[in-house]
MINURO-633080 format. One record per residue (C-alpha): residue number from 1; x, y, z. Coordinates in Angstrom, 1 decimal. Last residue first. Layout:
BEGIN
@seq: NUM	xx: X	yy: Y	zz: Z
...
//
This chain:
BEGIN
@seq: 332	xx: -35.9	yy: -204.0	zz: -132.6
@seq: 331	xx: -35.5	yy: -201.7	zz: -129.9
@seq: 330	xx: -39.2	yy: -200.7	zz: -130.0
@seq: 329	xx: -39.9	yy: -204.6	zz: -129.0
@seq: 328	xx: -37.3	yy: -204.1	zz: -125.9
@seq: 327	xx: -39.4	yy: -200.7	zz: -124.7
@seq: 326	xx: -42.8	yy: -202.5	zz: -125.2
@seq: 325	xx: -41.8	yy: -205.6	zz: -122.8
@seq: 324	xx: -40.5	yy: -203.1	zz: -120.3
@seq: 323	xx: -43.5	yy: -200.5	zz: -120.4
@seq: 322	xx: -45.6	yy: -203.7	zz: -120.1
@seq: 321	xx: -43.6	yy: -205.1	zz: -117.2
@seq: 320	xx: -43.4	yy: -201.4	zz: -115.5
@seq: 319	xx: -47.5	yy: -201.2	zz: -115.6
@seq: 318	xx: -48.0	yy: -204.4	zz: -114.4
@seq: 317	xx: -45.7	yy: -204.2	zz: -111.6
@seq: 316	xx: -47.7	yy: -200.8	zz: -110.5
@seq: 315	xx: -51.2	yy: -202.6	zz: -111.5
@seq: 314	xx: -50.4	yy: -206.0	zz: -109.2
@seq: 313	xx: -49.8	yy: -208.8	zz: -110.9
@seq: 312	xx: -51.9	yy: -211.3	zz: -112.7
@seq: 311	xx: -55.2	yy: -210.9	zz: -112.6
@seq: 310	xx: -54.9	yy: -207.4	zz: -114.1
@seq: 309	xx: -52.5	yy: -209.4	zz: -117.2
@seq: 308	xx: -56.1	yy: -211.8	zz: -117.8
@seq: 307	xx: -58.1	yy: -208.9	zz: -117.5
@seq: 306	xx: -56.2	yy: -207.5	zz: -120.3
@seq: 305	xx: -56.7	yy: -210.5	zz: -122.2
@seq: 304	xx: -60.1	yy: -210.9	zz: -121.3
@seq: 303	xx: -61.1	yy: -206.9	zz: -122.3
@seq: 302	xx: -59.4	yy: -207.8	zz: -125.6
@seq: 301	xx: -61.4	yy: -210.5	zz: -126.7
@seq: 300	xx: -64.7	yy: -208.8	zz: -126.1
@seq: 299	xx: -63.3	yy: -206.0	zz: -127.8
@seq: 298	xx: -62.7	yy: -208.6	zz: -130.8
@seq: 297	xx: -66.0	yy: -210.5	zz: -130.5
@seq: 296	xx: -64.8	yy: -213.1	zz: -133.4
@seq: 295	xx: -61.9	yy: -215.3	zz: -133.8
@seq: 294	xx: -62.1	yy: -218.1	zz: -136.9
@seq: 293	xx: -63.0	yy: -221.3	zz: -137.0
@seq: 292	xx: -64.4	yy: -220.5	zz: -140.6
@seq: 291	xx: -68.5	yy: -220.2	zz: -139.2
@seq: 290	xx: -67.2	yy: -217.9	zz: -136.8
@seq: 289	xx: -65.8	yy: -217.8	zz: -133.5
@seq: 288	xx: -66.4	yy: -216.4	zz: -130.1
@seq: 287	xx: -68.1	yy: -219.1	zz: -128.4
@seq: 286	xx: -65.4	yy: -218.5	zz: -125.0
@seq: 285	xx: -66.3	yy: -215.1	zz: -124.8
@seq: 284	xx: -69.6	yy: -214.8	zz: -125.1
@seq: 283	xx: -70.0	yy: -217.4	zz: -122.5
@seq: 282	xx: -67.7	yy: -215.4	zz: -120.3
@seq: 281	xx: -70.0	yy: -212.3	zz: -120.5
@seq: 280	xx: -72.8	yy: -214.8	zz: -119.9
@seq: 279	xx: -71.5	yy: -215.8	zz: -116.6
@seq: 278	xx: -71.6	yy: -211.5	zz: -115.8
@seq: 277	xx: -74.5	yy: -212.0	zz: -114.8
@seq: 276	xx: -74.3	yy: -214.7	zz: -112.1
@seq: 275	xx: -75.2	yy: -218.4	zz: -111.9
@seq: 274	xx: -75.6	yy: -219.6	zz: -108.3
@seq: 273	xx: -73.5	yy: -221.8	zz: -106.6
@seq: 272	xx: -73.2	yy: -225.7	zz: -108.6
@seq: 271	xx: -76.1	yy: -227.0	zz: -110.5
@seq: 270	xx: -73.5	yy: -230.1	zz: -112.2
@seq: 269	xx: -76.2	yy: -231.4	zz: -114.0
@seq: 268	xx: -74.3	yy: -232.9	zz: -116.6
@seq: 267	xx: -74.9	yy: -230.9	zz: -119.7
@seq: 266	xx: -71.8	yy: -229.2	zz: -121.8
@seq: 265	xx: -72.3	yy: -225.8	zz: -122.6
@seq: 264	xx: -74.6	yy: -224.6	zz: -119.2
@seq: 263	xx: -73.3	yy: -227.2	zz: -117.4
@seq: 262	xx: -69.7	yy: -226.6	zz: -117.6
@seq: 261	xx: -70.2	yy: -222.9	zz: -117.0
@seq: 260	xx: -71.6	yy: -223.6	zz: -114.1
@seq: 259	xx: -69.0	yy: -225.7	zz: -113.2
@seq: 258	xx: -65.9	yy: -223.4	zz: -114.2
@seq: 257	xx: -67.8	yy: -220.7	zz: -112.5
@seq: 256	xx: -67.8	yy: -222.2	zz: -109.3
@seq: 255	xx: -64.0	yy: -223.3	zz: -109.4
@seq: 254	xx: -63.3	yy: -219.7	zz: -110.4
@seq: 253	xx: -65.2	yy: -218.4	zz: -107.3
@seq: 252	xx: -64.4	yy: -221.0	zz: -104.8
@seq: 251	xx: -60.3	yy: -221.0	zz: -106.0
@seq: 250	xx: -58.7	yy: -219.5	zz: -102.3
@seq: 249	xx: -57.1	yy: -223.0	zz: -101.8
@seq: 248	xx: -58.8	yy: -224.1	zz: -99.2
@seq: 247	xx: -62.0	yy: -222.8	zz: -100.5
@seq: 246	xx: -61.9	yy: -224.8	zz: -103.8
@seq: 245	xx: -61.1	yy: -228.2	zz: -101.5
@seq: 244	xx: -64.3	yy: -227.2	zz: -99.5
@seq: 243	xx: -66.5	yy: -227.0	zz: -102.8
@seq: 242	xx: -65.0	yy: -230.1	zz: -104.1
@seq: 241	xx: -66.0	yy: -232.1	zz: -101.4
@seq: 240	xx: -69.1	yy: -234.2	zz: -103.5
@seq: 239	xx: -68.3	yy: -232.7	zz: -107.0
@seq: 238	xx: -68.6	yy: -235.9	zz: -108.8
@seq: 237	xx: -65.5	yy: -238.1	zz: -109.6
@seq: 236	xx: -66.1	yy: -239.2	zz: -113.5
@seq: 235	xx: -68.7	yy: -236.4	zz: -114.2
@seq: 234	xx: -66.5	yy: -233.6	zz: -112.1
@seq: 233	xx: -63.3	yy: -234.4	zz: -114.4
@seq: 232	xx: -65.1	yy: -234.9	zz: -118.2
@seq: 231	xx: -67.1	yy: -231.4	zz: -117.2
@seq: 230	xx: -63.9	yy: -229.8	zz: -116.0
@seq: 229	xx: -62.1	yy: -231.1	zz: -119.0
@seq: 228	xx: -64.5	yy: -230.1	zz: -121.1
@seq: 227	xx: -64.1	yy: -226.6	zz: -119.6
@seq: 226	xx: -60.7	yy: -226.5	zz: -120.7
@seq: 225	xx: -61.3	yy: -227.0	zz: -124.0
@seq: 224	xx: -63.8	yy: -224.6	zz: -124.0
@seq: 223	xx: -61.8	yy: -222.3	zz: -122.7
@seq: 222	xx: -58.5	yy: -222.7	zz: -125.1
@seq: 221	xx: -57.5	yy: -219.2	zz: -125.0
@seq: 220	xx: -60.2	yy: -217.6	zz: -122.0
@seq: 219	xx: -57.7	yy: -214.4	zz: -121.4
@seq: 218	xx: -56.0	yy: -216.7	zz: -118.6
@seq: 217	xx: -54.6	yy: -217.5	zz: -115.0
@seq: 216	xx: -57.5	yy: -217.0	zz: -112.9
@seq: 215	xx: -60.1	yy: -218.6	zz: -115.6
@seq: 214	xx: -58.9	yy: -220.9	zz: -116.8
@seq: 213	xx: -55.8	yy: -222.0	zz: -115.3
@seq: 212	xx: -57.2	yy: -222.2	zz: -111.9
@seq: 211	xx: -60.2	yy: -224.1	zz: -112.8
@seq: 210	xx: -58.4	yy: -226.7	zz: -114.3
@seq: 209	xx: -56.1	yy: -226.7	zz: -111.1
@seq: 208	xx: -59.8	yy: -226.5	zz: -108.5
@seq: 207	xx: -60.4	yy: -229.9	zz: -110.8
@seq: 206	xx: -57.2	yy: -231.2	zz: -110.6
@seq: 205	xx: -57.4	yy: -230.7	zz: -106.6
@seq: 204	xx: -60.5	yy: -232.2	zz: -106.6
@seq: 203	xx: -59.6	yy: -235.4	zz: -108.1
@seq: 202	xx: -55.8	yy: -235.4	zz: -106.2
@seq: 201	xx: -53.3	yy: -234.3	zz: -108.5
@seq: 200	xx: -51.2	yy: -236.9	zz: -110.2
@seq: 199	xx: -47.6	yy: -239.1	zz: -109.7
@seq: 198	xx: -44.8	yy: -240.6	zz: -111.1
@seq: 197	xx: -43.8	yy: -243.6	zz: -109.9
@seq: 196	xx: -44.3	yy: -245.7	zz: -112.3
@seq: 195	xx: -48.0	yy: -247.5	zz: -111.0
@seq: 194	xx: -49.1	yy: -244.1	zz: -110.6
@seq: 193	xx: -49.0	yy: -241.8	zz: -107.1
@seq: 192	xx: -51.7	yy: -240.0	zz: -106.2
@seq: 191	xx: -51.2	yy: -236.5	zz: -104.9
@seq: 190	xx: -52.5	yy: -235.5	zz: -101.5
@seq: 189	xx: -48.8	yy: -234.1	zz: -100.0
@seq: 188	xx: -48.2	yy: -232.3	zz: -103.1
@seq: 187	xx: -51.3	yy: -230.3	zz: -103.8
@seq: 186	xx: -51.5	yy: -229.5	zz: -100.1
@seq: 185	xx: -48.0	yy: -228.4	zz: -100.3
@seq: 184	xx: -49.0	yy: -225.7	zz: -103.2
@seq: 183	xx: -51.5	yy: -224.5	zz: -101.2
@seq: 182	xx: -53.2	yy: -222.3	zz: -103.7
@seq: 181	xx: -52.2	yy: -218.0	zz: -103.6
@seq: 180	xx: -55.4	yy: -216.2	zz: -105.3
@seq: 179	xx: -54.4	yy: -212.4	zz: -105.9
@seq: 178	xx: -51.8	yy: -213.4	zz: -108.1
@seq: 177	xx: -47.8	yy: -212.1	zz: -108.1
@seq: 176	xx: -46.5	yy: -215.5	zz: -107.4
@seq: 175	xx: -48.2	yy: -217.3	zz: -110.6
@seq: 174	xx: -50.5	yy: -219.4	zz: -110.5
@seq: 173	xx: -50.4	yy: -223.6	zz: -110.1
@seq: 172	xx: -47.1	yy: -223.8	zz: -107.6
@seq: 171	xx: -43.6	yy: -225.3	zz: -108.1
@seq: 170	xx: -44.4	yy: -225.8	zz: -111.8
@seq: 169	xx: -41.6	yy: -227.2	zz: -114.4
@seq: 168	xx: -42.9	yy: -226.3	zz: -117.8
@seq: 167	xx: -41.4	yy: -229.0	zz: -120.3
@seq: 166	xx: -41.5	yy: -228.5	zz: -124.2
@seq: 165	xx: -40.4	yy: -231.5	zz: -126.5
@seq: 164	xx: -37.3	yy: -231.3	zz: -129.5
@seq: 163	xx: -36.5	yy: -234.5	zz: -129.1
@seq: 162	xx: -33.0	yy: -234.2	zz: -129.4
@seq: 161	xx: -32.7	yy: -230.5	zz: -127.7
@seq: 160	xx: -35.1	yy: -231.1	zz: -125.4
@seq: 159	xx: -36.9	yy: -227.5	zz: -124.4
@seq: 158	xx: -37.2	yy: -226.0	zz: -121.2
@seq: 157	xx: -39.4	yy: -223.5	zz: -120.4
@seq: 156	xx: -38.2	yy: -220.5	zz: -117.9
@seq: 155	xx: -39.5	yy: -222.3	zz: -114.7
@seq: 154	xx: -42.5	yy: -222.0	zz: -113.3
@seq: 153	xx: -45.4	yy: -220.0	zz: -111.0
@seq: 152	xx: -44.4	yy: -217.1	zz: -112.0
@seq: 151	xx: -43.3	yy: -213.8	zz: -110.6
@seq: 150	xx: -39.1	yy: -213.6	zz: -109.6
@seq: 149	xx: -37.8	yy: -217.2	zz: -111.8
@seq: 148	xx: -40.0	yy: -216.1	zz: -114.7
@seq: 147	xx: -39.5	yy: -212.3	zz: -114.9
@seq: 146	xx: -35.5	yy: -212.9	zz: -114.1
@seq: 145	xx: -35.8	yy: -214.9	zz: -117.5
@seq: 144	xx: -37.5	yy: -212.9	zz: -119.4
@seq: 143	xx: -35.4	yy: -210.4	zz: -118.3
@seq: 142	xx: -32.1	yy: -212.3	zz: -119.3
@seq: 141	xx: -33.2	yy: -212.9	zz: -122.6
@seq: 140	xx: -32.4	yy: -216.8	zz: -123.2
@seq: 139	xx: -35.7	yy: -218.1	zz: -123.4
@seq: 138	xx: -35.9	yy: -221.6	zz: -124.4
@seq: 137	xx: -33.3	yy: -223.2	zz: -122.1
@seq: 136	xx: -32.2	yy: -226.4	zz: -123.1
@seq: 135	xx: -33.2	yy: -229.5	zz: -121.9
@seq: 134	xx: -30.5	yy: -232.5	zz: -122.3
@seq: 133	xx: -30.5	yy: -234.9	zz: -119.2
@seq: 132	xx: -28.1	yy: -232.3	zz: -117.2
@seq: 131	xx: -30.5	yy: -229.2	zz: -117.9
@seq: 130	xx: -32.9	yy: -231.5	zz: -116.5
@seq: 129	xx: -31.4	yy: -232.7	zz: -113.4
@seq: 128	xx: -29.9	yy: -228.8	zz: -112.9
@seq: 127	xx: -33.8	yy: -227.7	zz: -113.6
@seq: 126	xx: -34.7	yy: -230.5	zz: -111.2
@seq: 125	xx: -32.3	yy: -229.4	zz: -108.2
@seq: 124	xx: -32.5	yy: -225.8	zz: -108.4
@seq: 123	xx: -36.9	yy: -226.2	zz: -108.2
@seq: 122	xx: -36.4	yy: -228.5	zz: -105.2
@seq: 121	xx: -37.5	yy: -226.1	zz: -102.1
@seq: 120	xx: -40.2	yy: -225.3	zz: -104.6
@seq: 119	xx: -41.8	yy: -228.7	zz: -104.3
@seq: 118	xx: -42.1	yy: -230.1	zz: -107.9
@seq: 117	xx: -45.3	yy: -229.9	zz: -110.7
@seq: 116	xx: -44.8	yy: -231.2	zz: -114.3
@seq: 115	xx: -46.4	yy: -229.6	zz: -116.9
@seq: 114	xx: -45.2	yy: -231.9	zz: -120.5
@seq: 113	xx: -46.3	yy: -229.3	zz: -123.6
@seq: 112	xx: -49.0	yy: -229.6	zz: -126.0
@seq: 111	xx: -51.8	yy: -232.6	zz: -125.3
@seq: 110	xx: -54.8	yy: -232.7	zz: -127.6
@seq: 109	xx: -57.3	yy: -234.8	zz: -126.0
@seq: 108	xx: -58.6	yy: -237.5	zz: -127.7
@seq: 107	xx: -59.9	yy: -239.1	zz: -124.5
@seq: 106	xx: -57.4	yy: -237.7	zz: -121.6
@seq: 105	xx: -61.0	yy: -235.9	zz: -120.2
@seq: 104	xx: -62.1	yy: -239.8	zz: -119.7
@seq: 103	xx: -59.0	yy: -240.1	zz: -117.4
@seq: 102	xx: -56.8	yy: -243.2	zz: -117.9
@seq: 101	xx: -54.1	yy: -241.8	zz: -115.3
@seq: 100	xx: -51.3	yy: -240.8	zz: -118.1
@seq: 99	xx: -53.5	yy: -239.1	zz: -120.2
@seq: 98	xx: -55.2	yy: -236.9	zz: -117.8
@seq: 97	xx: -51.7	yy: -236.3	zz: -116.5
@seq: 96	xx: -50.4	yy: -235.9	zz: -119.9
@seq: 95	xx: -53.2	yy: -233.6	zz: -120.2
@seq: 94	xx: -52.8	yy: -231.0	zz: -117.4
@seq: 93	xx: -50.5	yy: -231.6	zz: -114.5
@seq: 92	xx: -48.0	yy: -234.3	zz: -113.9
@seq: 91	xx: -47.0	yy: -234.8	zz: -110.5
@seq: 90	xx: -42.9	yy: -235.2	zz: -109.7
@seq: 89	xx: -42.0	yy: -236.0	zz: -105.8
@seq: 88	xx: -38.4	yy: -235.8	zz: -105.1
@seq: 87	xx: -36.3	yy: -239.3	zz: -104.8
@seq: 86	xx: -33.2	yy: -237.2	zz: -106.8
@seq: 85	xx: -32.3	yy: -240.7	zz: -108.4
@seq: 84	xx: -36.0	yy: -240.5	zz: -110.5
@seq: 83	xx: -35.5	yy: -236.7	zz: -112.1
@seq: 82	xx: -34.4	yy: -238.0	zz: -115.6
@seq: 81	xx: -36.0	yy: -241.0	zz: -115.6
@seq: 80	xx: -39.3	yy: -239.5	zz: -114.6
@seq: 79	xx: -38.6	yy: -236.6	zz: -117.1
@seq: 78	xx: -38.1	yy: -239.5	zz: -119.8
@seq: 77	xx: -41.4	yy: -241.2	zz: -118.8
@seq: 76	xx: -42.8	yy: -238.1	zz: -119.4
@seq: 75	xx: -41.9	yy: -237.7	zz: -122.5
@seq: 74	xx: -42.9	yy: -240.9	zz: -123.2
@seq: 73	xx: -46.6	yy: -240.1	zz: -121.7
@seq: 72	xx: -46.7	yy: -237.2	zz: -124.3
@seq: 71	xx: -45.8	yy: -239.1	zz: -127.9
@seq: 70	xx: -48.0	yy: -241.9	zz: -126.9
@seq: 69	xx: -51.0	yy: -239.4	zz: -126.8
@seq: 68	xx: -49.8	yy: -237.2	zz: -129.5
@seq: 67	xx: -49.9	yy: -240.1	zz: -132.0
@seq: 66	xx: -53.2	yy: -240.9	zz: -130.3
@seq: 65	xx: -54.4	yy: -237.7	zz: -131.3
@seq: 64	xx: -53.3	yy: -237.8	zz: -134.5
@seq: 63	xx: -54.9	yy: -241.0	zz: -135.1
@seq: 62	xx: -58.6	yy: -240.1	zz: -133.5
@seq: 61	xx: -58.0	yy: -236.7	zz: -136.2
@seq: 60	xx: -57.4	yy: -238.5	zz: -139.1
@seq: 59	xx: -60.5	yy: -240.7	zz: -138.7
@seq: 58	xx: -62.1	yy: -237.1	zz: -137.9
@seq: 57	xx: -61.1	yy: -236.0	zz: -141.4
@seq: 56	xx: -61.9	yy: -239.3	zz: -143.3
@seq: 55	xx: -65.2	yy: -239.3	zz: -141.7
@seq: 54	xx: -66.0	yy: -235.5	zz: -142.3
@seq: 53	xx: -65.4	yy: -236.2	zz: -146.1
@seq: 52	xx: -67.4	yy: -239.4	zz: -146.3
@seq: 51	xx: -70.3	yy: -237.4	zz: -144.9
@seq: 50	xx: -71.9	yy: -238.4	zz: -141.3
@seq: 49	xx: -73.4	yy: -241.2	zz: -139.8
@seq: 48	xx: -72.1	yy: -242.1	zz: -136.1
@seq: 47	xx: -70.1	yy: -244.5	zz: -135.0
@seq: 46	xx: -67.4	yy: -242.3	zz: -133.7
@seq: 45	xx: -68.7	yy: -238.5	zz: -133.1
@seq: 44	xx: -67.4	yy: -238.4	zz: -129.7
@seq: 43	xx: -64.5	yy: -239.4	zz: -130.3
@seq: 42	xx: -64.2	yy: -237.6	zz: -133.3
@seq: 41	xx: -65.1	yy: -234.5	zz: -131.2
@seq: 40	xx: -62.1	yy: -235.6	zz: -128.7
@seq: 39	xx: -59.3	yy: -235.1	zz: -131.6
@seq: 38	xx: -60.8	yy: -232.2	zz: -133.1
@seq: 37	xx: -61.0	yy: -230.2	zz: -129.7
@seq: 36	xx: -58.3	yy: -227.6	zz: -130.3
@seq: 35	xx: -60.5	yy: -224.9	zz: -130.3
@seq: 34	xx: -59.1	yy: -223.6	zz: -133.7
@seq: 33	xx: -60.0	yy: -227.7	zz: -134.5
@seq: 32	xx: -63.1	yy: -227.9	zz: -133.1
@seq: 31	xx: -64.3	yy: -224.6	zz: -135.3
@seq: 30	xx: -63.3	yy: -225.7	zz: -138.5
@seq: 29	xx: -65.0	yy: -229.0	zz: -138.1
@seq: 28	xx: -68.1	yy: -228.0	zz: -136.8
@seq: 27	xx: -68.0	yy: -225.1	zz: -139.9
@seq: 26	xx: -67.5	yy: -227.4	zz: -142.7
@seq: 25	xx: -70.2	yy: -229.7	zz: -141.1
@seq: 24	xx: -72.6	yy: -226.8	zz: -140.9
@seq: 23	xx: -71.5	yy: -225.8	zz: -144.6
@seq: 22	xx: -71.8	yy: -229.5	zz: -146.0
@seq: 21	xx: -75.4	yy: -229.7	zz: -143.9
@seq: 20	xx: -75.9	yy: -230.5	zz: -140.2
@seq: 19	xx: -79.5	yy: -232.1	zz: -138.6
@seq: 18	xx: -77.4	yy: -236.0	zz: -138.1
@seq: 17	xx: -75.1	yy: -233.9	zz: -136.0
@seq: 16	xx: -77.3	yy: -233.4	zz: -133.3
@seq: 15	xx: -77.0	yy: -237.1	zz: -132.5
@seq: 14	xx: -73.3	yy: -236.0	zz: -130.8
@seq: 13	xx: -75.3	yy: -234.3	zz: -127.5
@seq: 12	xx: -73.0	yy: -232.5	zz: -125.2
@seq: 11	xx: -69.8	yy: -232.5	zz: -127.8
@seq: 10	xx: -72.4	yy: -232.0	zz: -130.6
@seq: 9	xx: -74.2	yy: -228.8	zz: -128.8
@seq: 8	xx: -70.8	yy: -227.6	zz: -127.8
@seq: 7	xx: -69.3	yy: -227.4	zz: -131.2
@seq: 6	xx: -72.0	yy: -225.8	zz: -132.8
@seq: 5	xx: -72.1	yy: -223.4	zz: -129.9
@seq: 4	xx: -68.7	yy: -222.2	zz: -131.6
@seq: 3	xx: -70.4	yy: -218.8	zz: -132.9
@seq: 2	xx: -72.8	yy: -218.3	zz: -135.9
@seq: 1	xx: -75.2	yy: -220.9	zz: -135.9
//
């Protein structure tokens, strides 16, 4: 194989790895990790014969990911300290939220930075909670800054300065200048709240929010990561109501993809909408690397990550942010 189905086919089947050799193992291996799915591969994988070599490495893995697994639900038990005495409603998003509820798609996942979502009326309040608790601001040019607070969907991130842990503080899931605008109330109001108080996105609405990211919010990064996700989410609630949740919040068409695509790498018999064209466009996409873990499909790359800025913002705002962001790397 010469793209990341190798990777795929073993997530959606793991007995197909009993057919690999050093260099298909080399490459399995090399391409799970780029796509930051090492830690739920050896999941997957546990149990199973393989080389000594590939052992040791996925043993490693199932550690590292449980590190990163304690590591992220006690930083969000320090957020829910932190922002507990303002009584305002804080849903994780993402893989501490996966994490944090038991989910199957929190299995080995690798979990970055803590996404917490807060009603925008409150976005003042729990930055000045935060700031106060000891996150720092990580981008101290002023337009960066202005660019977050005006267009996105977040805060500037914040960074701990002890433990040295990301936060992204949401008040919506895309960013203000999209073409799709989710009820960010909705998302709020029929959240679930946790045995600590802290609380996470209704089924549907995490799967519409996975959906969101990927592929109305993004150049694909991370895609079949994300897409497991999907696949882990609609396999442990079904998709019975999702389709009416998707409309609601403008999401049918990425919501549809993100299940058919689903399927198509990852099994289930999800058969949701009709497949389109252009589906395999995105397919070539997201298996774009090589037998190293490396990227591949370069133009194929590029036309997602300027799709990803068209999705975005309008062309005129577009045009002046990229003329901005150019001018202050000239000046350097």
């Amino acid at each position: 194989m010469t793209d990341a189905r190798i990777l795929t086919e073993a997530l959606r089947d793991p007995a197909t790895v009993a057919q690999l050799d050093a260099a298909g193992w080399t490459a399995l291996l090399a391409i799970a990790r780029a796509e930051q799915l090492i830690g739920t591969l050896a999941h997957r994988l546990a149990g199973l014969p393989m080389p000594s070599a590939a052992a040791r490495v996925l043993e490693d893995a199932r550690a590292s990911a449980e590190q990163g697994r304690i590591a992220a639900l006690w930083e969000a038990e320090m957020a829910r300290r932190a922002l507990a005495p303002t009584g305002m409603p804080v849903i994780l998003l993402k893989g501490t939220a996966y994490a944090a509820a038991g989910l199957a798609a929190g299995t080995g996942r690798a979990i970055g930075d803590l996404d917490i979502l807060v009603p925008r009326a409150r976005l003042e309040e729990a930055e000045a909670v935060l700031l106060q608790a000891g996150w720092e601001w990580v981008k101290p040019d002023p337009y960066d800054d202005l660019y977050y607070r005006r267009w996105m969907h977040e805060l500037p991130p914040l960074i701990h300065r002890e433990r040295d842990r990301m936060i992204d503080v949401h008040h919506t899931i895309l960013p203000l200048t999209a073409r799709v605008t989710p009820d960010a109330d909705a998302l709020i109001a029929d959240s679930v709240v946790l045995e600590n108080g802290l609380r996470i996105l209704a089924p549907h609405d995490m799967l519409c929010h996975a959906a969101a990211h990927l592929f109305a919010d993004g150049d694909l990064a991370g895609g079949l990561r994300n897409l497991w996700d999907i696949h882990c989410l609609a396999g442990e609630h079904g998709i019975a109501g999702v389709e009416a949740r998707a409309v609601h919040h403008g999401l049918e068409a990425a919501v549809g993809r993100a299940l058919r695509l689903a399927d198509r790498l990852y099994g289930g018999g999800l058969r949701y909408g009709q497949g389109r064209d252009r589906d395999m466009l995105y397919l070539r996409r997201l298996l774009a690397r090589d037998d190293w873990g490396r990227p591949t499909r370069k133009l194929t790359r590029l036309g997602f990550y300027v799709r990803s800025h068209w999705l975005r913002m309008p062309p005129a705002l577009l045009a002046q942010h990229l003329f901005t962001k150019w001018r202050k790397t000239a000046a350097q």
